[in-house]
Biopython code that builds the backbone (N, CA, C, O; Angstrom):
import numpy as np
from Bio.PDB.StructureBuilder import StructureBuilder

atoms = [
    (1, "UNK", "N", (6.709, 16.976, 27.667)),
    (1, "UNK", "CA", (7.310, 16.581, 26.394)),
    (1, "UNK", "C", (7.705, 17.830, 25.612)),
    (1, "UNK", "O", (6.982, 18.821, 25.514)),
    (2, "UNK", "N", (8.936, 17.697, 25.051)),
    (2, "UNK", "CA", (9.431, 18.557, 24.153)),
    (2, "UNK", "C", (8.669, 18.984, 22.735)),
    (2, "UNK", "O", (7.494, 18.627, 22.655)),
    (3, "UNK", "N", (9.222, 19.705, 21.628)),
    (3, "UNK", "CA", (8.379, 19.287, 20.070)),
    (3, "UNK", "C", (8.744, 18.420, 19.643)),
    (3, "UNK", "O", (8.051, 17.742, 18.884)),
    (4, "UNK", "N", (10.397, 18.006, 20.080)),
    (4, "UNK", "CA", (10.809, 16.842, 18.925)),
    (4, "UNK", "C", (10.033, 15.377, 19.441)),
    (4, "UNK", "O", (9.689, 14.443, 18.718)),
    (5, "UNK", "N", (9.922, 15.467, 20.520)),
    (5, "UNK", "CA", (9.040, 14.064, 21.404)),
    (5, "UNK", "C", (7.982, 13.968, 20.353)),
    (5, "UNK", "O", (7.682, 13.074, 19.562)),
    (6, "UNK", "N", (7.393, 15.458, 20.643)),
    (6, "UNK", "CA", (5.582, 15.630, 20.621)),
    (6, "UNK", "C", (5.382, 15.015, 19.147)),
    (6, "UNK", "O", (4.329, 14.526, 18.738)),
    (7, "UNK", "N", (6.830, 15.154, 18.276)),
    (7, "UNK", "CA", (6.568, 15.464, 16.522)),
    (7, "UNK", "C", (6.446, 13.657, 16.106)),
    (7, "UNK", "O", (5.747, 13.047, 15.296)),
    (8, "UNK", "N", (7.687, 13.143, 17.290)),
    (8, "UNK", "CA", (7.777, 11.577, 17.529)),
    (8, "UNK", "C", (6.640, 10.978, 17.141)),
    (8, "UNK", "O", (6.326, 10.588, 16.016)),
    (9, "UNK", "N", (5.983, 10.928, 18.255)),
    (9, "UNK", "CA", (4.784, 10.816, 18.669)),
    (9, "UNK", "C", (3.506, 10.638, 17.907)),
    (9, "UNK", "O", (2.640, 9.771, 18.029)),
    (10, "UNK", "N", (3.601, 11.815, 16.967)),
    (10, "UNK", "CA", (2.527, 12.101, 16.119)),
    (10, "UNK", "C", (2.567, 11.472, 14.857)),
    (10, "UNK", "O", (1.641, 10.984, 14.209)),
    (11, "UNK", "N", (4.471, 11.598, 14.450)),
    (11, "UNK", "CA", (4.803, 10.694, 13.198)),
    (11, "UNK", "C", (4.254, 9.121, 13.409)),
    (11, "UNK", "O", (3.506, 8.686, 12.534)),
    (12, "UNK", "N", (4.551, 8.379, 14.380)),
    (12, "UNK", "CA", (4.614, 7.182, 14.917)),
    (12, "UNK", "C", (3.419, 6.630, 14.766)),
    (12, "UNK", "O", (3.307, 5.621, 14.071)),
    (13, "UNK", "N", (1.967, 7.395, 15.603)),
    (13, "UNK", "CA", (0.669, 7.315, 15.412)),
    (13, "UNK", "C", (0.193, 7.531, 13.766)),
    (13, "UNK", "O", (-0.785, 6.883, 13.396)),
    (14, "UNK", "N", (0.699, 8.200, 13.040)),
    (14, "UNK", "CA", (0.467, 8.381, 11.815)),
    (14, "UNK", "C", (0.259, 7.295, 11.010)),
    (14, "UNK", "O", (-0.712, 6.837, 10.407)),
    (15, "UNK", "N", (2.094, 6.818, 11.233)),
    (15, "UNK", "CA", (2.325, 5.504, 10.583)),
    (15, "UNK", "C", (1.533, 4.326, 10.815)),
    (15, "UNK", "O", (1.230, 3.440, 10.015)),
    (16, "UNK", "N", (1.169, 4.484, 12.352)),
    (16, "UNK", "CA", (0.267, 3.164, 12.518)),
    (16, "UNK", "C", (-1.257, 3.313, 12.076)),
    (16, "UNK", "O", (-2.090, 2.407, 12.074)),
    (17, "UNK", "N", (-1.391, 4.230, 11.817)),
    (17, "UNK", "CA", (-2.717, 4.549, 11.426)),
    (17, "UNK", "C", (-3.147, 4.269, 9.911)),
    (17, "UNK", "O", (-4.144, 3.698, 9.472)),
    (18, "UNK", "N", (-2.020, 4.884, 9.236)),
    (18, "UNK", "CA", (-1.868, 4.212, 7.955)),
    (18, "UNK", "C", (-1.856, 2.936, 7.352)),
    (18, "UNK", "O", (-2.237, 2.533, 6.253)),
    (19, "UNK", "N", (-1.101, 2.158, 8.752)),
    (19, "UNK", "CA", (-0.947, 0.873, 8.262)),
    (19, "UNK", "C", (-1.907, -0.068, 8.557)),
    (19, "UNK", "O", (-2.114, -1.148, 8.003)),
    (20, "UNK", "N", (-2.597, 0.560, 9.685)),
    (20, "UNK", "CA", (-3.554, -0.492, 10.067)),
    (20, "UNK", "C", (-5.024, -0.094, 9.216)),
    (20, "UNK", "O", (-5.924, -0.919, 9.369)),
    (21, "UNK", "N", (-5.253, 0.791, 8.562)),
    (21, "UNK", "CA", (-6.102, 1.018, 7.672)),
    (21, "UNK", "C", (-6.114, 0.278, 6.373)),
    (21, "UNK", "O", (-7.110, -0.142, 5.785)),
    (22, "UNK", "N", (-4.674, 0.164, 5.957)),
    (22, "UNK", "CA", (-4.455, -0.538, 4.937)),
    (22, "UNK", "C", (-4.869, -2.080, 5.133)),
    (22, "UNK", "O", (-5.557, -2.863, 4.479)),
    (23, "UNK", "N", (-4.023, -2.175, 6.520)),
    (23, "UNK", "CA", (-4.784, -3.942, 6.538)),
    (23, "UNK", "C", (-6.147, -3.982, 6.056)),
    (23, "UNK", "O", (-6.690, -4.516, 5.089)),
    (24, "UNK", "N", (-6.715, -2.931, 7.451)),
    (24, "UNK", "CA", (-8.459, -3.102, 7.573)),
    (24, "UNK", "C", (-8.674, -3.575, 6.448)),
    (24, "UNK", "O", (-9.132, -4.704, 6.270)),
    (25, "UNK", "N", (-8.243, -2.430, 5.158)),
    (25, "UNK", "CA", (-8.915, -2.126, 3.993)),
    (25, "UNK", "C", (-8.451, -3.876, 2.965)),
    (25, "UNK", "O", (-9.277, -4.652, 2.483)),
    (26, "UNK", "N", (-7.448, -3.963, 2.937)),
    (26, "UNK", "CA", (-7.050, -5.800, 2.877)),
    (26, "UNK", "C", (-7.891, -7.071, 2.987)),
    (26, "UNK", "O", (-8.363, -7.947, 2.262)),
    (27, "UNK", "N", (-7.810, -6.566, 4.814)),
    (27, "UNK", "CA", (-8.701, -8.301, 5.376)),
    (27, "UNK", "C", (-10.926, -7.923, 4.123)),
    (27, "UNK", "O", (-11.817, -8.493, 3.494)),
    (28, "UNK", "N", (-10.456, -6.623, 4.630)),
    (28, "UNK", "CA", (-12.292, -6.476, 3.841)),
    (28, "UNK", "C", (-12.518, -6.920, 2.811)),
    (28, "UNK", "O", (-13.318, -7.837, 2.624)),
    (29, "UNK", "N", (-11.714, -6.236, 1.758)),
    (29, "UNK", "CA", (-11.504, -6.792, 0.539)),
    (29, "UNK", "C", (-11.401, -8.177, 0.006)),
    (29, "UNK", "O", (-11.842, -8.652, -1.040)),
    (30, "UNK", "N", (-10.739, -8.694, 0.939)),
    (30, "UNK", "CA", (-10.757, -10.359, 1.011)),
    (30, "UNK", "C", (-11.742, -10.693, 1.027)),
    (30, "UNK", "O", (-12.352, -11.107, 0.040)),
    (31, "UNK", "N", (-12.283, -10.586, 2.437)),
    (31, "UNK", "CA", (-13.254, -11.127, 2.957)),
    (31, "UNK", "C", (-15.024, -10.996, 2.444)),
    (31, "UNK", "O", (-15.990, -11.713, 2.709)),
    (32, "UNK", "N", (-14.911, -9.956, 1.751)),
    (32, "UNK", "CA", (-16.343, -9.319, 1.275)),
    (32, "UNK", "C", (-16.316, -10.613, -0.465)),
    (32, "UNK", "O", (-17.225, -10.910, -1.240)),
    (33, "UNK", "N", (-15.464, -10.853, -0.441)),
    (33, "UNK", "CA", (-15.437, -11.691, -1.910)),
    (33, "UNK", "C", (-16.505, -12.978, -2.202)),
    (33, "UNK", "O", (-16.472, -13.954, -1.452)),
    (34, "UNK", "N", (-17.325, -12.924, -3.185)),
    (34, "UNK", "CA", (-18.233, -13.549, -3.239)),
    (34, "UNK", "C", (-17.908, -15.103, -3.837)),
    (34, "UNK", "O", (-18.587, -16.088, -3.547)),
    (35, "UNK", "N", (-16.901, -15.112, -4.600)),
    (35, "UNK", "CA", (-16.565, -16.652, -4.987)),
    (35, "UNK", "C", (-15.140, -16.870, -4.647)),
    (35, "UNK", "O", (-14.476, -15.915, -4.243)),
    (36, "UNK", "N", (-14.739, -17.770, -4.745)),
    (36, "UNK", "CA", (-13.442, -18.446, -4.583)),
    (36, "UNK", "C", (-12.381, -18.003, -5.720)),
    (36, "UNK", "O", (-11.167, -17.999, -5.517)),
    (37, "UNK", "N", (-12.953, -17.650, -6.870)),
    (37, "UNK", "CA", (-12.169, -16.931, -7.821)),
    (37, "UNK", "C", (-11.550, -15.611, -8.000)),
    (37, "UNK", "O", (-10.524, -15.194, -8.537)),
    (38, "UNK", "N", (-12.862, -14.935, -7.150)),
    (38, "UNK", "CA", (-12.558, -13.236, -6.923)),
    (38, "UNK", "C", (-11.606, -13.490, -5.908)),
    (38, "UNK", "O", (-10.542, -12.927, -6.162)),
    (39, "UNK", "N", (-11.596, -14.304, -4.570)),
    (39, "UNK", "CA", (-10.885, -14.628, -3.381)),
    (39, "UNK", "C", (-9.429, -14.605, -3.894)),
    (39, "UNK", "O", (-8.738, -13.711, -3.404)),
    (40, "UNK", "N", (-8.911, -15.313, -4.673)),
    (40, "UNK", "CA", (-7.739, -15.969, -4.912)),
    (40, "UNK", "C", (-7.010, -14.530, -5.883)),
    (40, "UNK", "O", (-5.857, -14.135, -6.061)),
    (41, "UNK", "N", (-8.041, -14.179, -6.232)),
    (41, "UNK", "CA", (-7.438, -12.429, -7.345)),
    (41, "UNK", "C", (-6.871, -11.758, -6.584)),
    (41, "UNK", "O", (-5.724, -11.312, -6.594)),
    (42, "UNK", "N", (-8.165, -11.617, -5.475)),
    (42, "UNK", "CA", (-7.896, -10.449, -4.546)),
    (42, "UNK", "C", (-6.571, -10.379, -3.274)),
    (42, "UNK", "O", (-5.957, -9.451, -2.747)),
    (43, "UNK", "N", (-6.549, -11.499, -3.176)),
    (43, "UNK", "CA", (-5.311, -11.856, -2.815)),
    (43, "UNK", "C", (-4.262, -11.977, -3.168)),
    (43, "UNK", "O", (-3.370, -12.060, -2.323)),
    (44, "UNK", "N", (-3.924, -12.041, -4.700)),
    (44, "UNK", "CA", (-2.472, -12.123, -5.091)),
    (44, "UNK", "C", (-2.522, -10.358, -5.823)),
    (44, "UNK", "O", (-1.602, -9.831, -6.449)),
    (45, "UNK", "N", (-3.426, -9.945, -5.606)),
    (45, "UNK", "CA", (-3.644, -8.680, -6.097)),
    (45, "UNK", "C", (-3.198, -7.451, -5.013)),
    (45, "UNK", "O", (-2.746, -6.343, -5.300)),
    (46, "UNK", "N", (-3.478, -8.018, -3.678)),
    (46, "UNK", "CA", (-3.168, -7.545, -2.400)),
    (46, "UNK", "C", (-1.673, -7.761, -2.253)),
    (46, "UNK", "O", (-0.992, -6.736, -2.253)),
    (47, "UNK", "N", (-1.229, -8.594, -2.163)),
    (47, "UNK", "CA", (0.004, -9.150, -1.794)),
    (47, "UNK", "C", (1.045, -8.479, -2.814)),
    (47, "UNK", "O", (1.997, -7.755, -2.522)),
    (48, "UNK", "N", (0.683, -8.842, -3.910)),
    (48, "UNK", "CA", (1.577, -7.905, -5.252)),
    (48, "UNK", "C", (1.185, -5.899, -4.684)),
    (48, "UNK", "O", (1.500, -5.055, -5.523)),
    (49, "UNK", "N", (0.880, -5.653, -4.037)),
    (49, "UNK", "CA", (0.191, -4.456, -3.922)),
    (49, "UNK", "C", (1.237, -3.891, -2.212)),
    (49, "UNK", "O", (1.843, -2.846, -1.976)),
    (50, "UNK", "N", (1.070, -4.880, -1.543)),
    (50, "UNK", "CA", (1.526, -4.531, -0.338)),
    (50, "UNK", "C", (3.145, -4.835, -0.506)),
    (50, "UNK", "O", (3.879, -4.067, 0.116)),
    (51, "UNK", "N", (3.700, -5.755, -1.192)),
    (51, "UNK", "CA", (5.337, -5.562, -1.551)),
    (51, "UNK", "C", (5.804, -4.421, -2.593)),
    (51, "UNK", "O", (7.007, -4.185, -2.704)),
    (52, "UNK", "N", (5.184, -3.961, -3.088)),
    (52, "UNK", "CA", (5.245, -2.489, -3.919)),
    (52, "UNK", "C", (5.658, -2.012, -2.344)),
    (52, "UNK", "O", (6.727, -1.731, -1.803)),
    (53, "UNK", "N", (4.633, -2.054, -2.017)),
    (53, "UNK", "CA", (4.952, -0.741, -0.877)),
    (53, "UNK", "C", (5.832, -0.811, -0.053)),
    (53, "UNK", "O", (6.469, 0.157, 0.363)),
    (54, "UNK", "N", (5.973, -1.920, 0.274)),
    (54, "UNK", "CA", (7.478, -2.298, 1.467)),
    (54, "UNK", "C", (8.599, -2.074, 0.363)),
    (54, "UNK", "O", (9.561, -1.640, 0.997)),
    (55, "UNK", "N", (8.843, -2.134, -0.586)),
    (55, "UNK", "CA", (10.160, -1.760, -1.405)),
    (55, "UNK", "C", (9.988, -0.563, -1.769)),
    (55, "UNK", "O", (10.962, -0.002, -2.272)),
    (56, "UNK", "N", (8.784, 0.149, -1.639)),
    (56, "UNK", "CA", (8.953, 1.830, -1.502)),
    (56, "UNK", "C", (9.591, 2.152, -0.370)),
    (56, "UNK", "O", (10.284, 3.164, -0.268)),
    (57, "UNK", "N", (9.383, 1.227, 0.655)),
    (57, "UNK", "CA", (9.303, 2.005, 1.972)),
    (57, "UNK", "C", (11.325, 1.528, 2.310)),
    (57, "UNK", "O", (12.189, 2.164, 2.915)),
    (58, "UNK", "N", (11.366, 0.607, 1.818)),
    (58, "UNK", "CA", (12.693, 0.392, 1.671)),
    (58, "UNK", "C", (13.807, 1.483, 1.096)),
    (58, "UNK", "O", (14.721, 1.946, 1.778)),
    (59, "UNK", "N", (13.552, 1.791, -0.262)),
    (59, "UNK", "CA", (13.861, 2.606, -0.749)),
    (59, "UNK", "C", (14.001, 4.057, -0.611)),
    (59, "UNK", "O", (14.837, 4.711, -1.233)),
    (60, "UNK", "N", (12.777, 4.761, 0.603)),
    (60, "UNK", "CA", (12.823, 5.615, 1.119)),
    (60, "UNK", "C", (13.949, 5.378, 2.266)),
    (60, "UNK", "O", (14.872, 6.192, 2.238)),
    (61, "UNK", "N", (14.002, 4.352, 3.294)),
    (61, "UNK", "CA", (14.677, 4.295, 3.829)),
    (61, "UNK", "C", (16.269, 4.902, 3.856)),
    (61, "UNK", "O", (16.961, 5.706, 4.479)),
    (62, "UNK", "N", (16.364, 3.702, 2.461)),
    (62, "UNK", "CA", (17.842, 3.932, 2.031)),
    (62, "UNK", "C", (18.438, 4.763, 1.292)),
    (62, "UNK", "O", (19.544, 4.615, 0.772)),
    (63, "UNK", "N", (17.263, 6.264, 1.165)),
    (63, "UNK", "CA", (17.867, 7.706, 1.087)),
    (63, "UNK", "C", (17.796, 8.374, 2.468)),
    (63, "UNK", "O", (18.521, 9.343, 2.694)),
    (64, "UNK", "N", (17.118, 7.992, 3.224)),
    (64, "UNK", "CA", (17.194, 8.712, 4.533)),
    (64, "UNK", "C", (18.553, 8.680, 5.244)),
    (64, "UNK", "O", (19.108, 9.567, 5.892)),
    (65, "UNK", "N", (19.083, 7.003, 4.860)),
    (65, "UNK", "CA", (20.218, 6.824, 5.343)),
    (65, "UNK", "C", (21.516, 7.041, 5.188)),
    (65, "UNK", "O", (22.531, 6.937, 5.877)),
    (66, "UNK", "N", (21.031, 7.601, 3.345)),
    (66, "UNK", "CA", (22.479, 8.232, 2.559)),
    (66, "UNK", "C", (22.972, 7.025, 1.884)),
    (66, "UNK", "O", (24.172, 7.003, 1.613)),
    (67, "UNK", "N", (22.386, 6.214, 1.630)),
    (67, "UNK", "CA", (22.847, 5.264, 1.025)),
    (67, "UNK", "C", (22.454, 5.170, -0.613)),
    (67, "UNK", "O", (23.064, 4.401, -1.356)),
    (68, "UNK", "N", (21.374, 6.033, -1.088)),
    (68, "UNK", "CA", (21.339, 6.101, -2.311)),
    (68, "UNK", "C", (20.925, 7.521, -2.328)),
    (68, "UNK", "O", (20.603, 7.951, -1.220)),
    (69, "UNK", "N", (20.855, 8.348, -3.304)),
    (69, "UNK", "CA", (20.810, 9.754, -3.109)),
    (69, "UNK", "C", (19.162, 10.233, -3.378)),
    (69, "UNK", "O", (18.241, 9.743, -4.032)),
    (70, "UNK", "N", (19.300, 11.400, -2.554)),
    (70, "UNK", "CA", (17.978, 11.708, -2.489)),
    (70, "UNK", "C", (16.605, 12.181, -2.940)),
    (70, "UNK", "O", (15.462, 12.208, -2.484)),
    (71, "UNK", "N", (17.262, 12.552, -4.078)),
    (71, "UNK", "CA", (16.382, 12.186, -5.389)),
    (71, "UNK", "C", (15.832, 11.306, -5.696)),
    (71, "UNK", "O", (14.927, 11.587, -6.482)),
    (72, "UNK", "N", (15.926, 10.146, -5.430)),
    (72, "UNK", "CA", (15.694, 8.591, -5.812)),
    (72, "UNK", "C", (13.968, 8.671, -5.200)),
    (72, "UNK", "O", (12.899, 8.425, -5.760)),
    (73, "UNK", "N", (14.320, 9.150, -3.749)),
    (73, "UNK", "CA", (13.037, 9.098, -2.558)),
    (73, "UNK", "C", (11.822, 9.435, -3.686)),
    (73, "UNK", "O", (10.866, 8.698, -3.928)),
    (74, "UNK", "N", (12.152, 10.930, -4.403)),
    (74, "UNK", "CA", (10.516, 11.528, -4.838)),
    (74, "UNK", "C", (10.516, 10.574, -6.231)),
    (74, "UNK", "O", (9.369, 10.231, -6.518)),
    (75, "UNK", "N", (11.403, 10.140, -7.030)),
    (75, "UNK", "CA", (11.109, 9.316, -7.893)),
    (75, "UNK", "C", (10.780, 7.671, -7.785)),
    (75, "UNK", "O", (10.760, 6.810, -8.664)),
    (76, "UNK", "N", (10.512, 7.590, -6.228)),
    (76, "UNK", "CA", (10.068, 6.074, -5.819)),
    (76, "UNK", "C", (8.958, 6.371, -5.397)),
    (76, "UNK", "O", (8.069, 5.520, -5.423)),
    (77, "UNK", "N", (8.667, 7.933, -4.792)),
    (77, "UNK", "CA", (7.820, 8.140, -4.522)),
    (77, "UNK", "C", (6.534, 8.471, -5.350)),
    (77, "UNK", "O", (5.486, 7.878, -5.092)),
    (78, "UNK", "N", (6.583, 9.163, -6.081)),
    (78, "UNK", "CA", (6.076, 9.601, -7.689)),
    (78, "UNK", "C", (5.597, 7.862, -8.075)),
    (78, "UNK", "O", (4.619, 7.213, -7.704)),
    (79, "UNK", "N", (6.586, 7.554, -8.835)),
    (79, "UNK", "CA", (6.552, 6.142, -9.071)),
    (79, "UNK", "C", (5.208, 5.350, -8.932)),
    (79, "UNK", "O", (4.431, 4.826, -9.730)),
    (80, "UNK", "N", (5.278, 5.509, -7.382)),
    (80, "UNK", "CA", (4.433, 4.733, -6.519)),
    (80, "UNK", "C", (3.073, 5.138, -6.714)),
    (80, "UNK", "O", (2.202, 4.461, -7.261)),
    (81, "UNK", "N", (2.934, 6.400, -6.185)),
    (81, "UNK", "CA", (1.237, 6.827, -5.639)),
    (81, "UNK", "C", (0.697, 7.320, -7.479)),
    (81, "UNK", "O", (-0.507, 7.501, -7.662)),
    (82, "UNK", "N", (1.580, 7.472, -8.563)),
    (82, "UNK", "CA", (0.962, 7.619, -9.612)),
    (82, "UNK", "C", (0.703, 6.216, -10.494)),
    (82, "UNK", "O", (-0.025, 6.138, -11.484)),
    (83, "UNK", "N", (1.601, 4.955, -9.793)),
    (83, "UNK", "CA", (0.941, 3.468, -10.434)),
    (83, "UNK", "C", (0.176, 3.290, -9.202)),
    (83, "UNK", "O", (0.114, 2.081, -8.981)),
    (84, "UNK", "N", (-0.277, 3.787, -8.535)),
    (84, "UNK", "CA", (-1.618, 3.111, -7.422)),
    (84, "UNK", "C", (-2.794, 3.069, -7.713)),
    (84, "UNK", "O", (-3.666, 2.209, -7.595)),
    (85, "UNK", "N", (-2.751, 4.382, -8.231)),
    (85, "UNK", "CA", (-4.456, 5.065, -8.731)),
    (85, "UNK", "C", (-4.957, 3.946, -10.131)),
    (85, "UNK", "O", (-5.976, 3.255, -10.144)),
    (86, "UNK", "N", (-4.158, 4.015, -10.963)),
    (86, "UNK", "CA", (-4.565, 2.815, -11.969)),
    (86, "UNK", "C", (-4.789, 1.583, -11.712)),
    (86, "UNK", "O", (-5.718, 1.015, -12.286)),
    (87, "UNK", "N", (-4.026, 0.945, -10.841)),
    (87, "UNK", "CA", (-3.755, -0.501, -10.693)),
    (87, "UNK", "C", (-4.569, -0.215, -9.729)),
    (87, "UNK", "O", (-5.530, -0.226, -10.498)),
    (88, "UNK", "N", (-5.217, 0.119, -8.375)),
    (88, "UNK", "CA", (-7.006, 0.121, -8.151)),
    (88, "UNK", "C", (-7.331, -0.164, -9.047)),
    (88, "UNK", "O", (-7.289, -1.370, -9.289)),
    (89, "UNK", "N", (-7.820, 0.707, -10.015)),
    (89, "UNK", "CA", (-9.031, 1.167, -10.900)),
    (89, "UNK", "C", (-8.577, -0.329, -11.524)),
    (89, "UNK", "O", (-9.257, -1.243, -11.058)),
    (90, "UNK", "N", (-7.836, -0.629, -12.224)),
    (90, "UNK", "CA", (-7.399, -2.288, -12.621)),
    (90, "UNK", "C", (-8.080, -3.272, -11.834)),
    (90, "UNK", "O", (-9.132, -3.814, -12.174)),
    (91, "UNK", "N", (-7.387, -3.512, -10.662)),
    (91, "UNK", "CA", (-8.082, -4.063, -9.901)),
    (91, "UNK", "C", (-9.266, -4.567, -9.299)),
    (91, "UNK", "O", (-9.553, -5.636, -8.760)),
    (92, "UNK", "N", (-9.934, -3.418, -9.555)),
    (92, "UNK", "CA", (-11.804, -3.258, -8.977)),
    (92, "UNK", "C", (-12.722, -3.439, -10.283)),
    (92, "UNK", "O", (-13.904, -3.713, -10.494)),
    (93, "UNK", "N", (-11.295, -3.075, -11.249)),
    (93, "UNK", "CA", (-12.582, -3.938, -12.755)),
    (93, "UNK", "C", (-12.451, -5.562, -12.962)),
    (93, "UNK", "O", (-13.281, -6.385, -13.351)),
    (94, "UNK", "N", (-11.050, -5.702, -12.540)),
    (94, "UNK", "CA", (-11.100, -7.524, -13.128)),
    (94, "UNK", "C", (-11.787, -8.104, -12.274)),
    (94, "UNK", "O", (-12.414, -9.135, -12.517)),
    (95, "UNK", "N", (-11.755, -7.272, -10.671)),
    (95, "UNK", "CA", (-12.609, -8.090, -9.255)),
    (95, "UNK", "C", (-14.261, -8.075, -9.937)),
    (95, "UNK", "O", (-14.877, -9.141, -9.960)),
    (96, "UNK", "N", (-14.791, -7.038, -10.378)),
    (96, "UNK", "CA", (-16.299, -6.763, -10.619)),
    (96, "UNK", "C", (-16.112, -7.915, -11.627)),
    (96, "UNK", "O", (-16.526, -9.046, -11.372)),
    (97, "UNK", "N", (-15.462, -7.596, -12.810)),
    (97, "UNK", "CA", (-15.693, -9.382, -13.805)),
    (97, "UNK", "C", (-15.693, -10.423, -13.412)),
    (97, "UNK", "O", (-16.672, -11.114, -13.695)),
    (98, "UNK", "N", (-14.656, -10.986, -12.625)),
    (98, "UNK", "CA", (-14.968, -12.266, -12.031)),
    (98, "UNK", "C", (-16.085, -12.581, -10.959)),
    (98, "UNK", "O", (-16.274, -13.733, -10.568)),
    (99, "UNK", "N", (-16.725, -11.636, -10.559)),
    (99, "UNK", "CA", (-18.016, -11.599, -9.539)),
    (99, "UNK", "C", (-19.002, -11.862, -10.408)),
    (99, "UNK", "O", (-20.065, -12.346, -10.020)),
    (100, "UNK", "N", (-18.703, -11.502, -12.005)),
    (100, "UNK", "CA", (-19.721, -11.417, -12.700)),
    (100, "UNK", "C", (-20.098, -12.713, -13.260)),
    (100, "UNK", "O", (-21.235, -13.147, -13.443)),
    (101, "UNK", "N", (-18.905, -13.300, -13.520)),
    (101, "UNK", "CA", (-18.797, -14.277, -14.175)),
    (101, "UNK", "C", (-19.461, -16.160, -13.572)),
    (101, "UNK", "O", (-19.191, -16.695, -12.497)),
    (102, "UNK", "N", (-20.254, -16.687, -14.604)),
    (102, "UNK", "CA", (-21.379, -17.570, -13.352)),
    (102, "UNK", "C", (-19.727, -18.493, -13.019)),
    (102, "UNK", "O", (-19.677, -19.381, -12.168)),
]
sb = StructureBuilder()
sb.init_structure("model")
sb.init_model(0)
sb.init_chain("A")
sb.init_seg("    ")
for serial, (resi, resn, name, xyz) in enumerate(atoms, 1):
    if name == "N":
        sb.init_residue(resn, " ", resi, " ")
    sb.init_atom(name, np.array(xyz, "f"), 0.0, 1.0, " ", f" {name:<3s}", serial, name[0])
structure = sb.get_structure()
């Protein structure tokens, strides 16, 4: 194999690694939920969470492709990983309240 193969390769495994972590980290989250209320949060909380990211990933796309300019990429990108960190921290407080709640 060449570098550009080898670089293939490594990008490819990356991506899947990423993504299948994210599930992992998903189905757990679900699944670790103690009532039917946290269940139903955590799920539209997930779902609102994982289409963020496919319309990032869209959006990256469609500067790769020249279809919107490339600037756009670090300001979808930015965007993104600086509303993530909050909306967790959001997230893992309304989940702990409703766990709390009889």
């Amino acid at each position: 194999m060449d570098n550009l193969q080898t670089a293939f390769v490594i990008i490819v495994l990356g991506c899947l690694t990423g993504l299948s972590g994210g599930v992992i980290g998903t189905w757990f989250s679900i699944k670790n939920c103690t009532n039917d209320t946290q269940r139903r949060f955590m799920v539209k909380a997930s779902t609102a969470i994982w289409i963020l990211f496919f319309i990032m990933f869209i959006g990256i796309v469609l500067t790769i492709r020249g279809i919107i300019p490339q600037w756009y990429r670090w300001v979808i990108m930015g965007v993104f990983f600086v509303g993530l960190v909050p909306s967790v921290m959001l997230v893992n407080r309304q989940h702990d309240e409703l766990g709390k709640a009889p």
